[in-house]
C-alpha positions in Angstrom: 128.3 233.4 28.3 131.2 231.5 26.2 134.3 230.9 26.8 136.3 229.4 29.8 135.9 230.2 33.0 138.5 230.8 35.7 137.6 229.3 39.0 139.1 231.4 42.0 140.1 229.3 45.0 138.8 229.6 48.5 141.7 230.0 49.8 143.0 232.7 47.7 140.4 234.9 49.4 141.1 234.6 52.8 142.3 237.3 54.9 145.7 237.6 55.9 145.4 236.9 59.6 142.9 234.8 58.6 143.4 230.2 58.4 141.6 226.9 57.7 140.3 225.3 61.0 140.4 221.5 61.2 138.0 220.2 64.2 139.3 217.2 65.6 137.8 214.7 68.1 139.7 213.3 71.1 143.5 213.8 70.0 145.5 217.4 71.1 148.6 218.1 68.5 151.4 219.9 70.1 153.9 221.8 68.4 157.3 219.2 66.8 154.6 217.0 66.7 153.3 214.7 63.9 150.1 212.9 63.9 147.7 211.5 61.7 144.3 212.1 61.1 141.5 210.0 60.1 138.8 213.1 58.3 135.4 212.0 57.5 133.0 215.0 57.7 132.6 216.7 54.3 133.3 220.0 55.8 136.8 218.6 57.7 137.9 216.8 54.2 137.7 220.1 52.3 139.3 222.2 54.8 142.2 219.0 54.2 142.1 219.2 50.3 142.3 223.3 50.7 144.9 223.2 52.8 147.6 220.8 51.2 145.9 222.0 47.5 146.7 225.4 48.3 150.3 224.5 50.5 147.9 226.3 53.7 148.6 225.8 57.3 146.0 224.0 58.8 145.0 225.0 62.6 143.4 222.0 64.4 141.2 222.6 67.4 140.0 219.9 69.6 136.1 220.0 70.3 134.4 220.4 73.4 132.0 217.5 73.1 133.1 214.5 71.1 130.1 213.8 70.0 129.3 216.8 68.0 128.8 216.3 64.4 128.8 219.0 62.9 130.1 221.6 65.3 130.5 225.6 65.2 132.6 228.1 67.1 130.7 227.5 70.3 131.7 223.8 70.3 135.5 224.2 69.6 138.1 225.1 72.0 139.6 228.5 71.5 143.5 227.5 71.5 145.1 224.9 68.7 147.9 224.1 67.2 149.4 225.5 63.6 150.0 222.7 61.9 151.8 222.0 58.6 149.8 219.3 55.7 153.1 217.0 55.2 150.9 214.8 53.5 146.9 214.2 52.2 145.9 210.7 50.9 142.3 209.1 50.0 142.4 205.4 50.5 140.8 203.0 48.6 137.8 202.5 51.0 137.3 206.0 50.7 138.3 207.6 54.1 141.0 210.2 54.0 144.1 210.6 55.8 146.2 213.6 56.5 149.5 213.4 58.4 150.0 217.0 60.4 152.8 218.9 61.9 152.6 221.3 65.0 154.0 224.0 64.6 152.9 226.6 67.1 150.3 227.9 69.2 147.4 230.0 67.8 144.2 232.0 69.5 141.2 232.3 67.7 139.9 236.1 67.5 136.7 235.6 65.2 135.3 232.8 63.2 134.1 234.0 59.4 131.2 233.1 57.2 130.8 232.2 53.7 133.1 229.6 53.3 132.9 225.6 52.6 134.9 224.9 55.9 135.3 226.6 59.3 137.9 229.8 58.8 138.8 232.1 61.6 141.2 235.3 61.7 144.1 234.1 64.7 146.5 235.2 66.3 149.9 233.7 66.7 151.3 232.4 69.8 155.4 232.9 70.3 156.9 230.9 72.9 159.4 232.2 75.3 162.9 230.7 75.7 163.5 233.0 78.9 165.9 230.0 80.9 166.2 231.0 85.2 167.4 228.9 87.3 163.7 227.7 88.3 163.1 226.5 84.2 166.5 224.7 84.6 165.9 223.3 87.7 162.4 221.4 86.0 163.7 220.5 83.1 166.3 218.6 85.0 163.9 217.2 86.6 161.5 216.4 84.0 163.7 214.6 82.0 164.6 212.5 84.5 161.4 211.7 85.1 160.5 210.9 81.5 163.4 208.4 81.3 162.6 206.5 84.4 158.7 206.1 83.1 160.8 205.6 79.7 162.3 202.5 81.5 159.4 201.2 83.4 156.8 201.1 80.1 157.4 197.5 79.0 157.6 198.0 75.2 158.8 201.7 74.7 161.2 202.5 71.7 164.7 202.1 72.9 165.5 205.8 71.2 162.6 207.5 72.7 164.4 208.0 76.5 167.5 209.6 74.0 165.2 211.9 72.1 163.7 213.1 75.2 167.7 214.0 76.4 168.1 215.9 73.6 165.5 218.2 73.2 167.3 221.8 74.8 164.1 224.2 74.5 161.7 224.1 77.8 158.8 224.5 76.2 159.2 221.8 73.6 160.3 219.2 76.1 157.3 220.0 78.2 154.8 219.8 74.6 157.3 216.3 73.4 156.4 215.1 76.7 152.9 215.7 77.2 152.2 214.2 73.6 153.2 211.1 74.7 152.1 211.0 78.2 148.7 208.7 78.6 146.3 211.2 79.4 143.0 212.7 78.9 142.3 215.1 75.7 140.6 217.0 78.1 144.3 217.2 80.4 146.3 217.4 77.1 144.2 220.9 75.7 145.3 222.1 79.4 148.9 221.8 79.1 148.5 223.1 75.5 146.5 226.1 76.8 149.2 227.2 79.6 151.4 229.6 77.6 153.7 230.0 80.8 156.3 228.2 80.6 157.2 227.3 84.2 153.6 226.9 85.0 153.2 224.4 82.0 156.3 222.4 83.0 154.9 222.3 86.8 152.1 220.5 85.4 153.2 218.1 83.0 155.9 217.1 86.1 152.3 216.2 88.3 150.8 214.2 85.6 154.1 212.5 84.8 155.2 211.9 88.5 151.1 210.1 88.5 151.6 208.0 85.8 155.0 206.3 87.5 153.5 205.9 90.2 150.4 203.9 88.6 153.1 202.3 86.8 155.0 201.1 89.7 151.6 199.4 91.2 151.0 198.0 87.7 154.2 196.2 88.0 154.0 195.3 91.4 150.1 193.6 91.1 151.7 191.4 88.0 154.5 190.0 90.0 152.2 189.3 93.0 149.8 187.4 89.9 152.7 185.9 89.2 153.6 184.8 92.7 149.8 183.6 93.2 150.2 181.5 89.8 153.4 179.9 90.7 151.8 179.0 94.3 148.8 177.6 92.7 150.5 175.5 90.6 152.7 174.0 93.7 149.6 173.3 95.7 148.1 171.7 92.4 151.4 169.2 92.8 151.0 169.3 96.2 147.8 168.0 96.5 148.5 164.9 93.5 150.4 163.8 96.2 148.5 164.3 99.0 146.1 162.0 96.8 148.8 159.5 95.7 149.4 158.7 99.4 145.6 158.9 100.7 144.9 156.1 98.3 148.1 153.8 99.7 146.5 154.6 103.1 143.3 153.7 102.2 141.3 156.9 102.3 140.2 156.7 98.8 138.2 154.4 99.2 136.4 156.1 101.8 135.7 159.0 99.3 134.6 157.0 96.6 132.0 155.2 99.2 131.5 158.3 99.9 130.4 159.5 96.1 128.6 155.9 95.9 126.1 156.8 99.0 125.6 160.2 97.4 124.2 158.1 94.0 122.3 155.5 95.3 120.7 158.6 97.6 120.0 160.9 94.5 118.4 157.8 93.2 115.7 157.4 95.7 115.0 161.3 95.8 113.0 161.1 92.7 114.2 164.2 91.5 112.2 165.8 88.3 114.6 165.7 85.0 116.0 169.4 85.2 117.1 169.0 89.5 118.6 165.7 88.4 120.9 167.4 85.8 121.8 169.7 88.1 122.9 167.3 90.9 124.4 165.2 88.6 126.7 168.3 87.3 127.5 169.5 91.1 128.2 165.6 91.6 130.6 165.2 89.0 132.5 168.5 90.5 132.5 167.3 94.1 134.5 164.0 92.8 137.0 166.1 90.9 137.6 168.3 93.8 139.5 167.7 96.4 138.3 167.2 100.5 140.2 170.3 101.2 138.9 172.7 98.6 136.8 175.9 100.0 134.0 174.5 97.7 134.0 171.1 98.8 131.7 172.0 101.8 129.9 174.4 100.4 129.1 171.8 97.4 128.5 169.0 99.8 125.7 170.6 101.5 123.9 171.6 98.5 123.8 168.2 97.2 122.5 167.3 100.9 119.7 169.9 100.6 118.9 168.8 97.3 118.6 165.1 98.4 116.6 166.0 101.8 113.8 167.5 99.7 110.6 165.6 99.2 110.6 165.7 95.2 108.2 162.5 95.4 104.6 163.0 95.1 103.0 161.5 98.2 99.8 159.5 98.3 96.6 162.1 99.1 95.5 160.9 103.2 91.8 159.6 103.2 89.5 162.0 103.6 87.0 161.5 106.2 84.2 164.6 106.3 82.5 163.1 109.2 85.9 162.5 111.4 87.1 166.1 109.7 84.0 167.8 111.5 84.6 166.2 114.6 87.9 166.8 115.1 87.0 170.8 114.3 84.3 170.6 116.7 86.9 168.9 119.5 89.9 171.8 119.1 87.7 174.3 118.5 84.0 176.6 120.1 82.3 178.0 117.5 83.6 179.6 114.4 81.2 177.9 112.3 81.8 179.9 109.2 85.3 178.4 109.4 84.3 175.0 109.8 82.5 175.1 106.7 84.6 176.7 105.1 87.4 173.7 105.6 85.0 170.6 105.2 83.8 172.6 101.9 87.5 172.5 100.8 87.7 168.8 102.0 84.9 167.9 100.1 86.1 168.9 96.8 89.7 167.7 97.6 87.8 164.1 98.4 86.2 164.9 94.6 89.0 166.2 92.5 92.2 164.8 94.0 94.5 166.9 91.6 93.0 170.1 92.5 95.0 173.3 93.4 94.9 173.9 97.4 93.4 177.4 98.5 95.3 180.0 100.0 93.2 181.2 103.2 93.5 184.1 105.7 92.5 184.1 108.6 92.2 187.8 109.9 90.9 188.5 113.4 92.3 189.9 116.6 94.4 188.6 118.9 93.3 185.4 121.3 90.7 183.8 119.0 92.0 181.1 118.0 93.9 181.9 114.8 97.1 179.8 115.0 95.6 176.7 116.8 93.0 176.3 114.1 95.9 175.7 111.8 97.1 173.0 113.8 93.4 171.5 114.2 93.3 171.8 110.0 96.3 169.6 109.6 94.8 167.1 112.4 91.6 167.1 110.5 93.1 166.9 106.5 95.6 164.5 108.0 98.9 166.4 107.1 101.4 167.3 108.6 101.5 170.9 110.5 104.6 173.5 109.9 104.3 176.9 110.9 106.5 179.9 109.8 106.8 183.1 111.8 106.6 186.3 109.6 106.4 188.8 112.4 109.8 191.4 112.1 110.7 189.6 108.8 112.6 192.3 106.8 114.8 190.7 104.6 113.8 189.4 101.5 116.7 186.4 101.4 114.4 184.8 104.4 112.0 183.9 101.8 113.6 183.1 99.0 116.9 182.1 100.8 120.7 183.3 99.6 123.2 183.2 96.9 125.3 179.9 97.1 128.0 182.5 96.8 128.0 183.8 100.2 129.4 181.9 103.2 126.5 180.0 105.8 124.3 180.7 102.9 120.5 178.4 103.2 117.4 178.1 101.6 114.7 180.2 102.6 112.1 179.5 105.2 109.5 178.2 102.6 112.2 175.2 101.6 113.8 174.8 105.3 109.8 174.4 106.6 109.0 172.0 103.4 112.6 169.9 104.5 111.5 169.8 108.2 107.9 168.3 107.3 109.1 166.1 104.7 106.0 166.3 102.8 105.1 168.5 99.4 101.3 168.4 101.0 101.8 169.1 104.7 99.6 172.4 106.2 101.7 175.8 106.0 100.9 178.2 108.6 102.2 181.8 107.6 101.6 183.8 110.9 101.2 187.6 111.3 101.2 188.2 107.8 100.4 191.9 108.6 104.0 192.2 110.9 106.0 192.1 107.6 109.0 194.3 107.4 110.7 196.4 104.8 114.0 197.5 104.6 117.5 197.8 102.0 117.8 194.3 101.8 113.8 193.5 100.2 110.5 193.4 100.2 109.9 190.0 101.8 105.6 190.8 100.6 106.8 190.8 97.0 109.2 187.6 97.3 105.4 185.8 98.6 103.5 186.5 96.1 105.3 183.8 94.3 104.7 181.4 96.7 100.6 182.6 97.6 99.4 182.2 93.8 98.1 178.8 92.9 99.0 179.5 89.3 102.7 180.4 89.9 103.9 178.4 93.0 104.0 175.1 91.1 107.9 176.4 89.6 108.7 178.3 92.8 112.4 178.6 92.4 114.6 179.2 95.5 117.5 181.2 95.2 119.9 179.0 97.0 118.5 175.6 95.4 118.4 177.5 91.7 115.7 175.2 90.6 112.1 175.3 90.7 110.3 173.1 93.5 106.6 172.8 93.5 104.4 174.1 96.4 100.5 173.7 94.6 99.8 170.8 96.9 100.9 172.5 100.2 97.9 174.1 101.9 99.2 177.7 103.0 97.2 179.5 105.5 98.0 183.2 106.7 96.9 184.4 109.8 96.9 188.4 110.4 95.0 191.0 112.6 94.3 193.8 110.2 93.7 193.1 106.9 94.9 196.8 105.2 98.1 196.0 106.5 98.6 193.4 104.0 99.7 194.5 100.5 97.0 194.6 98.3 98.6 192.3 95.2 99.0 189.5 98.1 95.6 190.5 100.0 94.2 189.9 96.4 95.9 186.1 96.1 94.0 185.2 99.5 90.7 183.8 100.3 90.0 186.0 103.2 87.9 184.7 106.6 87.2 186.7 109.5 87.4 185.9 112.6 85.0 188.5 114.8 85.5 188.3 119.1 83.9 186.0 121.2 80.2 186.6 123.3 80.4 186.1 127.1 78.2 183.2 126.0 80.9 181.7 123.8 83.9 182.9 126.0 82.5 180.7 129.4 82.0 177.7 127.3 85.2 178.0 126.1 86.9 178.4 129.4 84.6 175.5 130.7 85.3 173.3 127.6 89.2 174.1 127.3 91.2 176.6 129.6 90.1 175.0 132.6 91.7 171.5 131.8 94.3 173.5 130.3 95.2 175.4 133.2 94.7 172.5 135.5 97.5 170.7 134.0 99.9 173.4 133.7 99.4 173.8 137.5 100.0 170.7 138.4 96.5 170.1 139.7 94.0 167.2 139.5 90.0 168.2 139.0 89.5 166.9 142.5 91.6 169.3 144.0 90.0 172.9 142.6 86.4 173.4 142.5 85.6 176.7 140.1 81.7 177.1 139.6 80.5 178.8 136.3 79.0 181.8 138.1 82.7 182.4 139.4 83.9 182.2 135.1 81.5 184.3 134.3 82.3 187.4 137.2 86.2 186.9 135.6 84.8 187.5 132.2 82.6 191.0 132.8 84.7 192.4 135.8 88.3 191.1 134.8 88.7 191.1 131.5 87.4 193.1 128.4 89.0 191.8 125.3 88.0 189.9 121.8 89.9 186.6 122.5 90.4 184.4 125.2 93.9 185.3 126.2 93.7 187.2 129.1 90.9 185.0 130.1 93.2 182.1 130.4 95.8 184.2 132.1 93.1 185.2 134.8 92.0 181.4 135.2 95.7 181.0 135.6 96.0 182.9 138.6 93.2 182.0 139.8 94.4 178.1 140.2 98.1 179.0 141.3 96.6 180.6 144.2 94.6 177.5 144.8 98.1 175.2 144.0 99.7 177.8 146.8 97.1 176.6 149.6 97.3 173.1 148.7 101.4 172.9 148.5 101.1 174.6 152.2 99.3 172.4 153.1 96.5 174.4 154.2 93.9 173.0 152.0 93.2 169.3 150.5 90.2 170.9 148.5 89.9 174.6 146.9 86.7 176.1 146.9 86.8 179.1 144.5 83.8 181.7 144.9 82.9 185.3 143.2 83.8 186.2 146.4 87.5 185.8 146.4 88.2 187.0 143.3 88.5 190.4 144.5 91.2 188.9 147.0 92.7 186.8 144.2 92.5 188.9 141.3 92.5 192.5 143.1 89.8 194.8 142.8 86.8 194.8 139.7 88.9 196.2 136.4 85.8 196.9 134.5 82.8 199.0 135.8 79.0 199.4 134.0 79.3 203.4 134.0 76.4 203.6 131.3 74.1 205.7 133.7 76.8 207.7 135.0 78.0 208.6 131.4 74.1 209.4 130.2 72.4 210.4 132.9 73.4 214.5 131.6 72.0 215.6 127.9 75.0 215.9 125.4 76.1 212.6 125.9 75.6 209.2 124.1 77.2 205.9 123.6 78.7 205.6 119.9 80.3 201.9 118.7 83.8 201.6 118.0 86.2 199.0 115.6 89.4 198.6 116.7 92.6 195.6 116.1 91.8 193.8 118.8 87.8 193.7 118.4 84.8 196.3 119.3 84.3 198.6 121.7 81.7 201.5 122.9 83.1 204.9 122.7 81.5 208.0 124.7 80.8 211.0 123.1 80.1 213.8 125.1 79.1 217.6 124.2 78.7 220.8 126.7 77.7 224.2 125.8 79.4 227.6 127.2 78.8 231.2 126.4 80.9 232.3 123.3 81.1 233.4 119.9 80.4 230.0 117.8 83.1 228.1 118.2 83.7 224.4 117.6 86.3 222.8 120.2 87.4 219.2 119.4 89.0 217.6 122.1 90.4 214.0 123.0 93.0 212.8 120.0 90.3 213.1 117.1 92.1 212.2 113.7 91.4 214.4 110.4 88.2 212.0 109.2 86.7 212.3 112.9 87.3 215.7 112.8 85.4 216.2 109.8 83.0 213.8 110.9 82.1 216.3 114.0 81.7 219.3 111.8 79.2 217.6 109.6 76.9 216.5 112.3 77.4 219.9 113.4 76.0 221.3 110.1 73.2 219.2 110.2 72.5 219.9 113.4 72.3 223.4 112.2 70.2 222.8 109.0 67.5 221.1 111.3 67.3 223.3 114.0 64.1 224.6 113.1 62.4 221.3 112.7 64.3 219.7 116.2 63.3 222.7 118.1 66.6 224.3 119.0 67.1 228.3 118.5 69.2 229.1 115.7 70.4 232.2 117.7 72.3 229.6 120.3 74.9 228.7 117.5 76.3 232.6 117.6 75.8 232.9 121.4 77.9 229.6 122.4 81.0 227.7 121.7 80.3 223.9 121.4 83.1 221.7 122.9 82.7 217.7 122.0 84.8 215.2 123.9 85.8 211.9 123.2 87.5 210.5 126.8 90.0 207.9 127.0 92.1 211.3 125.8 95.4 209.3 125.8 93.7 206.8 122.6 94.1 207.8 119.0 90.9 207.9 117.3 89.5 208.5 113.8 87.1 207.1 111.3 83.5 208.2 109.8 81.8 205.6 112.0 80.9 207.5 115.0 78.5 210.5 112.8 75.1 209.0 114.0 76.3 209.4 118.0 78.1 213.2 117.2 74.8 214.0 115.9 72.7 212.4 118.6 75.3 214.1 121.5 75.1 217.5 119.7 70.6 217.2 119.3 70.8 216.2 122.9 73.1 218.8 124.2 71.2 221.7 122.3 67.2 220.3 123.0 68.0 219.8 126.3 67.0 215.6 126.3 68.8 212.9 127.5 69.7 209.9 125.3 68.8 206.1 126.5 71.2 204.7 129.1 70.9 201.3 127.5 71.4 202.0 124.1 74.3 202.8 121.2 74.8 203.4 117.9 76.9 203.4 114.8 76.3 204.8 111.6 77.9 207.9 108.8 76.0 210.7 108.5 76.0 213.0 105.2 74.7 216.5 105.3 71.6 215.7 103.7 71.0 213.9 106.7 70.9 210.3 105.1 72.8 207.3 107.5 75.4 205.4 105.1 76.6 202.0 106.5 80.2 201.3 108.3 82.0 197.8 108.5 83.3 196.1 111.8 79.4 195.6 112.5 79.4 192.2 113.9 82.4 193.3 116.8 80.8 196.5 117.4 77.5 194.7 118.5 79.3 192.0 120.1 81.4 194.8 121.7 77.8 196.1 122.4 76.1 193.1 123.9 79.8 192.6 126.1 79.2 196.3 127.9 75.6 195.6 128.9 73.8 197.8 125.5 70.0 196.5 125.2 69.4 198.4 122.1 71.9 198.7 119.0 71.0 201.4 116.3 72.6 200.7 113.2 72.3 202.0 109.4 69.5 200.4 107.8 72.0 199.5 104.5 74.1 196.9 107.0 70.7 194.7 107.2 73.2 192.4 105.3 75.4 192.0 108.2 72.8 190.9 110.4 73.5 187.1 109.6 77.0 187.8 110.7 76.0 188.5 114.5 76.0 185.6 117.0 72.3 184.5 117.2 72.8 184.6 121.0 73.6 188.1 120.5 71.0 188.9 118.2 68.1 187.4 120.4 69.6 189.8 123.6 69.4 192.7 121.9 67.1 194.9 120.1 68.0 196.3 116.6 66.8 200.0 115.2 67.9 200.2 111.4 68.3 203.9 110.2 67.2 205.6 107.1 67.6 209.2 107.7 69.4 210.6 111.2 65.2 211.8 112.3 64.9 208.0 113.1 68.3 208.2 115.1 66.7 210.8 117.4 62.9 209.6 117.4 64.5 206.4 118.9 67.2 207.6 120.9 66.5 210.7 123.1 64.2 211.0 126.2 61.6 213.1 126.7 62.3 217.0 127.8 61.5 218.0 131.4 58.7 219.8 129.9 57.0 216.9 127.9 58.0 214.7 130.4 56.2 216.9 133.2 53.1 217.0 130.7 
């Protein structure tokens, strides 16, 4: 096809109700308004050229969400402003302009498609000029109200409080005033949207009666900044000459002996190169500030912690194995594992000098000696001792110390303990490691694994001190009762020792060797004066006292010799002769009972092996039969894996009846109840299977199980034994309750080494394969076989 070709404008085929739509971002125009635009999205900038091409009102309407790009009906607001194009302009950097006039308001009834911009069919909003005595009354008001904001804005056009007196329609003074009110597009397409009159000038009144008020505080915070300024300033002069006559009285001097001590001191710290730049900074600030300054204190005492530090590396002590050993053998009974362990670590310190310390744990119960061995390792190392309480630590800041910001602020206990030794190689004890807290302020577990990793503690860096101190010669030992208390990250940076309970054995040497003296002194008594024979020891230990440690041991020797200090200080006695026999009078009645026979001496009931915190201990498990429908009773505060642990032996029971010789027909008939006394206890764990088992065989066949004998051990409903840990306390525990025969699963013959060989030659050891050994070794013969 030839020829020209007539190109028909877009807007020549709009409908007549119909106008271009200009989405803005962020800016409301009201009617007598004139704005500017800055356009940008190709479908805005050819809505623009239409418009002024075509002479077109434009309506603008303000998007919902700024951040649309390209936005449709849904995203635009559904009430704008007719405005006139007074003027389109492309500058040279290529953005386009257009300068807008409101004209009036304008509802959008339906958006059309098929154009290059966004066109919608609207309908036109009139304004009403209706003027009561309520419209007068705020436009009275409002204008006075403009004026005085007019007056308190510190660079407002001197005509604008004139144009605002001269506008005579309500509705424009409420639109002129809104426009140039600070507020929120969101707050401006309100006011635009209220097409009452009355109610719109209501509003603007409450946004404008706001923003005075902010205005007002605005003016009044500057003055007091200026006040604060001014009064800065005069203290500034003040204090030249406060300075001027402290150095015609002399006092200068005194500060600038002051400063001189400081140096000469930071000279003999020597402090690494990176702390010496940073005291020599805070120095140079303390002399330019003066003695009454908030900071001068604050300062002053860092420099002081800073120059109290050992940054010095000290000479490494002579290490002596032979004196080491002795000295181990002297504090402490025993705990030969630990020994080694130590004179190990001293022999390759004696070796390689520069080597990084270890990190031990010592986990054990309470009363065995945790605490003191750290004292008996600095003794023997020849360091110097420290010990830090973590127990009810909850607050990270205790570790790592405080913010110099804050007011009594220190360094945490890590730098306060290294300070107080005055050593970077003393012995660190970190006790009850498993009693740390947790709360808002921390995790003080987190702020140690810093410290209690050989590879990181060498740039530990306080929080108060701000820069990095090394700890890698400091030996830090943690002491702890349960070990799964301990996070695992800093359980992993640990070399973990266990400490198990004491034998009666063990227990009367140590009372003989140490609580006795111990005791004797704290009583006041010579050795003279008490007599206290071993037989007498060794009654307190079974009847008195049934523990791991040796704490309530001592406590019971205590007593024992205050009674004797009583008769004595009366007068009564010059010598005190102390007998089994007057325990009972002493100490009251036996605590502790053999009730083995009593407890076995009925079938259904046998003697399992228990781990708890504070060391071993038997646990009765006992099993009656009544008439019922096949229940299972569980009874005595059984946790979920104990639980469990009841209803597999219960199961195996039933899979073996056959080959036992029980009647499968008594499982439908009865309800089986098993009992764990001690009611009042929380217990749980797999441990106890191999005595469930045993109870349930002897409770159903009709056999009593041996009187002198207990056993440990998980079962699996194949009938296998699988091993358990606490072995060594359970058969110390064992051995303590008067047990001549320990059954234990055959796959802890690697524990064996671990038992006390005192223990291990008193007892006798049955190692299970299968739970068929448990019972060919643990139950008594029947009445019948018996009578055969």
């Amino acid at each position: 096809m030839n020829g020209d070709q007539t190109q028909t404008s877009p807007a020549a085929e709009l409908p007549a109700d119909a106008m271009i739509i200009l989405p803005v971002r962020n800016m409301v125009l009201f009617p007598g308004i004139v704005l500017p635009f800055v356009i940008g999205r190709p479908r805005s900038v050819a809505a623009a050229q239409e418009a002024a091409r075509s002479e077109r009102p434009l309506g603008v309407l303000v998007q919902r969400d700024a951040s649309v790009e390209d936005p449709t009906s849904a995203d635009l607001h559904t009430i704008g402003t007719v405005a006139a194009v007074m003027r389109y302009v492309t500058a040279p950097d290529g953005s386009h302009h257009v300068v807008c006039q409101g004209e009036r308001r304008f509802r959008v009834i339906e958006f059309l498609d098929g154009y290059p911009f966004l066109v919608a069919r609207v309908e036109q909003i009139g304004e009403s000029e209706l003027r009561t005595a309520e419209v007068e009354a705020r436009v009275h008001r409002l204008k006075e109200r403009a004026v005085e904001a007019v007056q308190l804005l510190p660079q407002a056009p001197g005509e604008l409080a004139g144009a605002i007196q001269s506008i005579q329609s309500a509705s424009a003074l409420a639109d002129f005033v809104a426009a140039f009110l600070d507020l929120q597009p969101e707050e401006k397409q309100q006011v635009l949207e209220t097409l009452d009159v009355q109610a719109r000038l209501d509003m603007v009144l409450e946004r404008l009666s706001y923003r005075i008020g902010v205005l007002k505080l605005s003016q009044q915070i500057g003055q007091q900044t200026k006040d604060t300024l001014e009064a800065r300033q005069r203290e500034h002069l003040l204090r030249e000459q406060l300075r001027q006559i402290q150095k015609e009285l002399g006092e200068e001097d005194e500060r600038a002996a002051e400063i001189a001590e400081l140096k000469e001191a930071i000279e003999k710290a020597g402090m690494p190169d990176e702390v010496r730049q940073q005291t020599d900074k805070e120095l140079r600030r303390l002399e330019r500030m003066p003695e009454a300054a908030a900071e001068y204190g604050m300062t002053r005492t860092y420099l002081d912690w800073l120059i109290g530090l050992p940054w010095k590396i000290e000479a490494e002590p002579e290490i002596d194995i032979a004196e080491a050993r002795r000295i181990l053998d002297e504090d402490h009974y025993g705990l030969d594992k630990i020994k080694r362990r130590i004179l190990e670590w001293l022999a390759v310190r004696k070796l390689a000098p520069h080597g990084r310390s270890p990190i031990l744990c010592f986990v054990g119960p309470p009363g065995v000696g945790k605490t003191s061995l750290g004292q008996s390792i600095a003794r023997a190392t020849g360091r110097k001792f420290t010990r830090i309480a973590l127990g009810g630590v909850h607050d990270e800041s205790e570790i790592r110390g405080h913010r110099r910001t804050y007011i009594g602020a220190l360094p945490g206990n890590i730098i306060q303990a290294i300070r107080k030794v005055g050593a970077r190689n003393g012995v660190f004890m970190l006790d009850e490691m498993d009693k740390l807290g947790r709360s808002h302020q921390g995790d003080p577990s987190s702020a140690l694994l810093e410290v209690l990793d050989p590879e990181q503690n060498s740039t530990f860096r306080d929080t108060y001190l701000g820069v990095p101190f090394d700890l890698s010669k400091v030996m830090f030992i943690a002491t702890a009762n349960v070990l799964d208390q301990i996070p695992g990250p800093l359980r992993d940076r640990m070399e973990v020792i266990e400490l198990a309970g004491y034998t009666q054995e063990e227990k009367l040497a140590i009372a003989k060797r140490y609580l006795v003296k111990r005791q004797l002194e704290a009583n006041g008594l010579k050795p003279e004066q008490v007599e206290i024979g071993d037989d007498v020891l060794a009654a307190i230990i079974a009847d008195y006292t049934r523990e791991s440690g040796v704490r309530n041991l001592e406590r019971e020797v205590g007593t024992v010799f205050r009674h004797a200090a009583m008769r004595i200080a009366e007068g009564k006695d010059a010598k005190v002769v102390v007998t089994v026999d007057d325990l009972a009078a002493i100490l009251g009645p036996k605590r502790y009972e053999g009730e083995l026979a009593m407890r076995t001496s009925v079938p259904g009931v046998a003697t399992g092996l228990a781990w708890t915190p504070v060391g071993g201990d038997i646990l009765f498990i006992e099993a009656t039969r009544t008439p019922g429908a096949g229940k299972l009773i569980l009874t005595g505060q059984l946790g979920d894996v104990m639980r469990e642990s009841v209803q597999a032996a219960l199961t195996v029971v039933k899979a073996r009846a056959a080959s036992i010789g029980i009647d499968p027909a008594i499982f439908e008939k009865s309800d089986i109840h098993v009992h764990v006394p001690a009611g009042a206890i929380p217990k749980d764990g797999p441990s106890a299977g191999v005595a469930m088992f045993t109870a349930l065989t002897s409770l159903l066949t009709d056999r009593t199980v041996k009187s002198d004998l207990a056993m440990t051990g998980e079962i699996s409903l194949r009938g296998l034994v699988l091993p358990v840990g606490g072995i060594k306390e359970k058969v110390i525990a064992a051995h303590r309750a008067g047990i001549r025969t320990v059954m234990l699963p055959a796959r802890n013959r690697k524990d064996y080494e671990e038992i006390p060989e005192s223990t291990r030659n008193a007892l006798k050891f049955v190692w299970l394969e299968k739970v068929d050994d448990a019972l060919a070794a643990a139950l008594e013969p029947s009445a019948a076989e018996a009578a055969a």
